[in-house]
N, C-alpha and C positions, 0 to 999 in steps of 0.2 A: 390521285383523287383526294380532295378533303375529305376528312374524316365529320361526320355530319354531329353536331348535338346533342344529348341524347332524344331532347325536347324535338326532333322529326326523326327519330330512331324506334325504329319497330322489333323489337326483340322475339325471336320465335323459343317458346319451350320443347323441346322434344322431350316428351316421356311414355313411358310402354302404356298405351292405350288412353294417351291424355296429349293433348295439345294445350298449351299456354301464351296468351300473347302479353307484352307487359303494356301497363299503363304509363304514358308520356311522360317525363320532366318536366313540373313546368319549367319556364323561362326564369335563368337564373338564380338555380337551385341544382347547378350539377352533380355535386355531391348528396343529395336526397338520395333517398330511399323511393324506388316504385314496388307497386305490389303488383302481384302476378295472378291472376283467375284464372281459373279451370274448369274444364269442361271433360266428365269421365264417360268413357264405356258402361253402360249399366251393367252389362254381360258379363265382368271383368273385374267384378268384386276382390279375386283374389288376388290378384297382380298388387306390386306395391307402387302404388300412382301417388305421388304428391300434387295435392289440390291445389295447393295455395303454394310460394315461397316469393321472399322479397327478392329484388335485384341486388345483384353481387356487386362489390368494388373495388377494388385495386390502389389500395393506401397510399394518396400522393407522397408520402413519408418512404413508401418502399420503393416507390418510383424516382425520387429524387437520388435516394441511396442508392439505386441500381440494385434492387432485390428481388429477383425471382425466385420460382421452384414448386414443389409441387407436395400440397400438403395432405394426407392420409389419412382421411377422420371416422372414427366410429362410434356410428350413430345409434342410438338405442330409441324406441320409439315406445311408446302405451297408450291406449286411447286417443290414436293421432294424431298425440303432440310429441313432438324431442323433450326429452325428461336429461338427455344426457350427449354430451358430443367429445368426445377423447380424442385431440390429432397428435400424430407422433410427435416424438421429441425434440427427433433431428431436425425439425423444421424452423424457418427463422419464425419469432414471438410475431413479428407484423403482419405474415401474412396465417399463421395461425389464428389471431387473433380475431382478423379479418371471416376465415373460412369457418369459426365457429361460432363467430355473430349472427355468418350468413343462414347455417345449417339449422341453424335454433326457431330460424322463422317457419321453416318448412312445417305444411300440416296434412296430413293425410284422414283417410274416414277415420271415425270415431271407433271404430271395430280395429283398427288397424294394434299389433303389439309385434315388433319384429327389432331386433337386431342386424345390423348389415355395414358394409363399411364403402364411404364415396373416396374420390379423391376432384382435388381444388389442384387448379394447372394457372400458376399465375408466370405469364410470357413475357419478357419485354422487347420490342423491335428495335430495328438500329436505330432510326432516324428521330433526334431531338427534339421537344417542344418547348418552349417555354412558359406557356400558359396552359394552365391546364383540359384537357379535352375528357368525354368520354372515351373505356376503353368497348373494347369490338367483346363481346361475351358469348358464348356459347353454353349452352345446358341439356343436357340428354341426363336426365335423373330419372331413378336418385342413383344414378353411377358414376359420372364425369359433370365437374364443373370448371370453362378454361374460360381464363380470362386475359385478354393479349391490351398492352396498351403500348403507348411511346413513353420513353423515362422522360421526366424533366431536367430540365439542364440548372443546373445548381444555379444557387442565387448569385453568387460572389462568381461570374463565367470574365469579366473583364472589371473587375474592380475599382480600375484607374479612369474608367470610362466613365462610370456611374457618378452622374448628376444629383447632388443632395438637392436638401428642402430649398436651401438658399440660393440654389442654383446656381453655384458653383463646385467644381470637381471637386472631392475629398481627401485629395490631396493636392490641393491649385500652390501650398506655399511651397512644396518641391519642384525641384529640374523636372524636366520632361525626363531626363531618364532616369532621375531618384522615382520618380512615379510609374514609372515602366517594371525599373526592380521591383519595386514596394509592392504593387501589382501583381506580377507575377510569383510572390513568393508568398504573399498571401492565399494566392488562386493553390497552391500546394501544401499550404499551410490546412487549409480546409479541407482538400481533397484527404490527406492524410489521418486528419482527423475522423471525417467519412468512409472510408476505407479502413480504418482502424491499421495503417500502414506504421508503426508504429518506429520502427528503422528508419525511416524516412522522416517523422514528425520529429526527432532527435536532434536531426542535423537542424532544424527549424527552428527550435526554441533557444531563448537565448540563454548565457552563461549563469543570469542568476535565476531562470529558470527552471533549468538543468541541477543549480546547485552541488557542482561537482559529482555527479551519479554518473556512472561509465555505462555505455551505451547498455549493457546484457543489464545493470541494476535498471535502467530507464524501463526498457522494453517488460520486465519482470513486473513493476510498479504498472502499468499502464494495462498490462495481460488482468491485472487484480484489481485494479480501480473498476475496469471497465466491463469485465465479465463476462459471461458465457451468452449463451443463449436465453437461459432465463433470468438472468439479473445483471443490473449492472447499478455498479456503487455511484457512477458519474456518468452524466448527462454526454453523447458523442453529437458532436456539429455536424451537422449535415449542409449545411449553406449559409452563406453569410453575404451580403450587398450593402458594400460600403457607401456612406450616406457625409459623413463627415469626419474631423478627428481635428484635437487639440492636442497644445503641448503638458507633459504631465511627468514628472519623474524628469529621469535621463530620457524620455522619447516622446512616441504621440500615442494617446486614445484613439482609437481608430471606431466608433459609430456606424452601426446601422442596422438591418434586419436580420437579426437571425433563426436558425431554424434547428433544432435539435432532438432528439427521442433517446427514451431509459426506459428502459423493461416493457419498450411496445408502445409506450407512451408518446406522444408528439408535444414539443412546445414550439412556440412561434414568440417572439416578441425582439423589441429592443437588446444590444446585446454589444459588449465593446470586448476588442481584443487589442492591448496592449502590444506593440512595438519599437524596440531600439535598432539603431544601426551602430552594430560593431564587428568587427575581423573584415572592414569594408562589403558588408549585406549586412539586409535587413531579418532581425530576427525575431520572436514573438515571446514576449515573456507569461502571456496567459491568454482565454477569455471567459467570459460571464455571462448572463445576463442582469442586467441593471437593476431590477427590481424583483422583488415576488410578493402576487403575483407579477406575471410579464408585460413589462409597458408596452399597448397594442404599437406598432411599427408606421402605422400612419399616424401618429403624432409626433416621427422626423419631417412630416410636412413642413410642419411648425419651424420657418426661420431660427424661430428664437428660442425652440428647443433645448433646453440645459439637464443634466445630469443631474440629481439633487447631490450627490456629493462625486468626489473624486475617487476611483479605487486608488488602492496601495498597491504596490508592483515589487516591494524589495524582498518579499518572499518565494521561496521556489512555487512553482506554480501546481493547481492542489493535488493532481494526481501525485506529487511529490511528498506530499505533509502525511508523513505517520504520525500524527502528533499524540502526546501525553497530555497529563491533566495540568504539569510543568512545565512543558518547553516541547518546541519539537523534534524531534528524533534524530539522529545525526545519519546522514547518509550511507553513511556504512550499515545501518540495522537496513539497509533495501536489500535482503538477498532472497531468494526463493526460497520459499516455506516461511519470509518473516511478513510479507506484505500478506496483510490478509483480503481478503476476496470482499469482504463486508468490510469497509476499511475502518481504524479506529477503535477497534474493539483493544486491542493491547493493551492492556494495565489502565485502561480508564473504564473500569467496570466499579460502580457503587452499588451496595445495596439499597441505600439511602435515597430516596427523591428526591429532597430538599436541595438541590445543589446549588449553588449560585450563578444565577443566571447572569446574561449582559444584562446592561443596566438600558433601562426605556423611559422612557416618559408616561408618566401615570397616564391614561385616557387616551395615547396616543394609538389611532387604529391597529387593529393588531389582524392581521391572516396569516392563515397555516396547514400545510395540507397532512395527511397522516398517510403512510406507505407498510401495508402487513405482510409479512410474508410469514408460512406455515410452511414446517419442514424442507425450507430454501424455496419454498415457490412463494409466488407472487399469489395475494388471494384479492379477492373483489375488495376495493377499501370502502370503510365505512361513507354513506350517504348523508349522515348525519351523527353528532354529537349532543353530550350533554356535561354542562361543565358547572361543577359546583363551590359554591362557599360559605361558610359558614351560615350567612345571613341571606344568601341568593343561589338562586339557579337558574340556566339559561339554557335553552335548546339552540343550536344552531346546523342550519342543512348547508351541505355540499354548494358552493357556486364559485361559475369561473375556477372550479377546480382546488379551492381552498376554502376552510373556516374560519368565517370571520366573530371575532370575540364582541361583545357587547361591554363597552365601556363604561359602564356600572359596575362590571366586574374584574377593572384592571386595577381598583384601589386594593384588593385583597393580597398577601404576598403569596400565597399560594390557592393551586385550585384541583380539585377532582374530577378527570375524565374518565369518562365512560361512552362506549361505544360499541355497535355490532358489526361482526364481519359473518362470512357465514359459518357457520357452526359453530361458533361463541363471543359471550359477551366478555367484554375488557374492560378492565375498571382501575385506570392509574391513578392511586393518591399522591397529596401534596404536592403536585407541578407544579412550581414556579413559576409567576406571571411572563417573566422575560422569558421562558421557554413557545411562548404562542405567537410565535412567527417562523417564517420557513418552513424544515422538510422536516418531518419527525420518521425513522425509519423502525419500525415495531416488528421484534422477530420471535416467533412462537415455533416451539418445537414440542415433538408426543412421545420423543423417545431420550434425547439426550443434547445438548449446545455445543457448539463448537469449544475446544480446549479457553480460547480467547474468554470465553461466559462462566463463570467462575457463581457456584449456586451454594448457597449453607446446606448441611448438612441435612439439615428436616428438610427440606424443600422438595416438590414434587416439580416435577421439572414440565410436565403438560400443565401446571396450574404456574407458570413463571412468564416472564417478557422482560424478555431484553430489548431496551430502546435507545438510539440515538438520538441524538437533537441537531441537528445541523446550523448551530445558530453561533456563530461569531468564528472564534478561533481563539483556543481549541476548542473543538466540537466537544461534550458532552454526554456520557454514557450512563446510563442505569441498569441496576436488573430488580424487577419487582414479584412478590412473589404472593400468590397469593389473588394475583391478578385478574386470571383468566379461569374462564366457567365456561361448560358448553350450552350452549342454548335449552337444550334439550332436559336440561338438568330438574327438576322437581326443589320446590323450597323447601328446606330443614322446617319443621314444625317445631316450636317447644313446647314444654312439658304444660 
């Protein structure tokens, strides 16, 4: 039987002395939010009944990954709101993420204050979809919440088949069976990357993207690029649908949509992965995405669609690059315990801001997102900034997931950011204008930094921030001291 909508799906709430039905989707808005009404027992004041809670969902990002499992959250309530949601550790950050978005809506009577712990059941069925549906949801709170859906079948499922913009195959100037190969070792190339099969992603990549690294240095560098459950230093692919490709280097650009998540995060956009054929197969020397932010993937429509520039390929490919502030690293520094987990901290720590950035074009639009993490976790990133110069200052909010700079103030060579996360404010002096693009990765610690974080002697290490800049190559490191303040903090008065 099809699976209906959710827009003619009726969702039943079971809870102890409270029935809920949900309100409709409308028409195409699957992934909306429904809210749920309640109807209580007056009798039954002490029972713990959720009045209200949104409709759950099931992360198309964990569904394409094939991520299930079941998350353990405890819930802390006071005047019948959620004040607080803690899910174990063990659990993947996606559907964490998901179960304590969902938990936070929940509202019970205003008398209500309890502690208690639910748990989030997210299922997935055999049977593939390619377009996304509603999943089937079940609710019996506040004790069980299961959510069953079908996985999506990854974008890149037959790559050779996939029709670009121009309407021709994207790889129409190879043999039928160069395109069969190319095909199918991309459809592995991907999977490997989505599976984080990283033995497997070895034999894939090509010689200079390997850069002489022996499979255990490979495997070692990609365990620490890519990270644990809560962080990860690089972006992992989860789908890719090839659109078109040019020739570039020794091989071809390979074009088209892809699909990726880091620390929970999902990106989508345009995205090319570089391929050569050598040792008679095709092998993959990297990939990217094109721009940041991400060129939306329906402007491969576009015939005439062009790259604004060409990437470079003749370097190992990045989960390879320990790089210094000199050169990069020689393959032999790839041994366990050298690759760091936050990569690029080794010997490229300044105390100094000013550092020299890539070089830009004065007025030339600038976006940039910021990424905080407090004692190795990930915290909520700033919504907004404010960025100063001597003669100007500019506030700028959050959009599309990056801050964009006010080109008034890219004549200045440097500028002062400041910004809130929760529980404190940040305030980095003398940024360099070329540092206001890309990923900035800001790491705050209350007891002590990794050996890599190297802090002066006066220094108090809860008032310090160690930042990366992800901008060129090499990347770029600071540590600033003096930085961070807690919100909470009361102003010095003078005399």
């Amino acid at each position: 039987m099809k699976r209906h909508l959710l827009c003619c799906f009726t969702l039943m709430l079971l809870v102890s002395g409270a029935v809920a039905q949900a309100v409709p989707h409308k028409q195409g808005h699957a992934n909306g939010v429904s809210k749920l009404a309640t109807t209580t027992n007056a009798n039954r004041d002490e029972a713990l009944t959720v009045q209200h809670a949104d409709v759950p969902s099931y992360p198309p990002i964990a569904r394409t990954a094939r991520v299930s499992g079941t998350v353990q959250v405890l819930v802390t309530v006071k005047d019948g709101l959620v004040i607080n949601a803690k899910a174990n550790s063990s659990a993947n950050p996606l559907l964490v993420n998901a179960a304590t978005d969902n938990v936070k809506t929940w509202k019970f009577s205003p008398q209500t204050d309890a502690t208690f712990q639910t748990t989030y059941v997210y299922q997935l069925e055999k049977e593939e979809i390619s377009i996304l549906d509603n999943p089937h949801i079940e609710m019996q709170l506040p004790t069980i919440v299961r959510i069953t859906a079908r996985p999506i079948t990854p974008l890149c499922n037959d790559c050779g088949e996939v029709v670009g913009g121009s309407g021709k195959k994207p790889f129409s100037r190879l043999s039928r069976a160069e395109q069969q190969s190319l095909n199918r070792r991309l459809s592995e190339y991907v999977k490997a990357y989505r599976i984080r099969n990283w033995t497997a992603l070895y034999d894939l990549v090509s010689d200079t993207g390997k850069n002489g690294v022996n499979r255990e240095m490979f495997i070692a560098a990609m365990k620490a690029r890519h990270g644990g459950q809560g962080y990860s230093d690089m972006p992992d692919l989860l789908g890719f649908t090839a659109n078109r490709s040019e020739d570039n280097e020794n091989g071809l650009d390979v074009y088209g949509c892809g699909e990726a998540t880091r620390e929970g995060e999902s990106y989508t956009g345009i995205a090319v992965i570089h391929t050569v054929h050598e040792h008679n197969t095709w092998s993959f020397s990297g990939w990217r995405f094109t721009e940041f932010p991400n060129e939306p993937c329906q402007d491969l429509s576009d015939p005439d669609w062009k790259p604004e520039e060409h990437m470079e390929w003749k370097k190992p490919m990045d989960e390879l690059r320990v790089t210094t502030d000199s050169n990069d690293s020689d393959p032999a520094d790839l041994k366990d315990g050298s690759v760091r987990g936050r990569s690029g901290w080794s010997n490229r720590i300044t105390e100094s801001a000013a550092l020299s950035a890539p070089s830009t074009t004065a007025h030339e639009p600038r976006c940039f997102s910021i990424h905080v993490r407090l004692n190795g976790k990930p915290l909520v990133g700033p919504q907004a900034i404010t960025l100063k110069a001597k003669q100007n200052e500019s506030t700028a909010s959050l959009e599309g997931g990056c801050f964009a700079v006010a080109p008034d103030l890219l004549s200045a060579k440097t500028l002062d950011v400041s910004f809130d996360v929760p529980g404190n404010n940040i305030h980095l002096s003398s940024i360099a204008t070329g540092f206001l693009t890309d990923i900035w990765d800001v790491d705050l610690e209350d007891k002590k930094f990794g050996r890599e974080v190297s802090l002066p002697k006066h220094a108090r290490v809860r008032a310090a921030c160690a930042v990366i800049f992800h901008v060129g190559e090499p990347e770029r490191a600071i540590v600033q001291t003096g930085c961070r303040k807690p919100l909470s903090a009361k102003p010095i008065m003078g005399n």
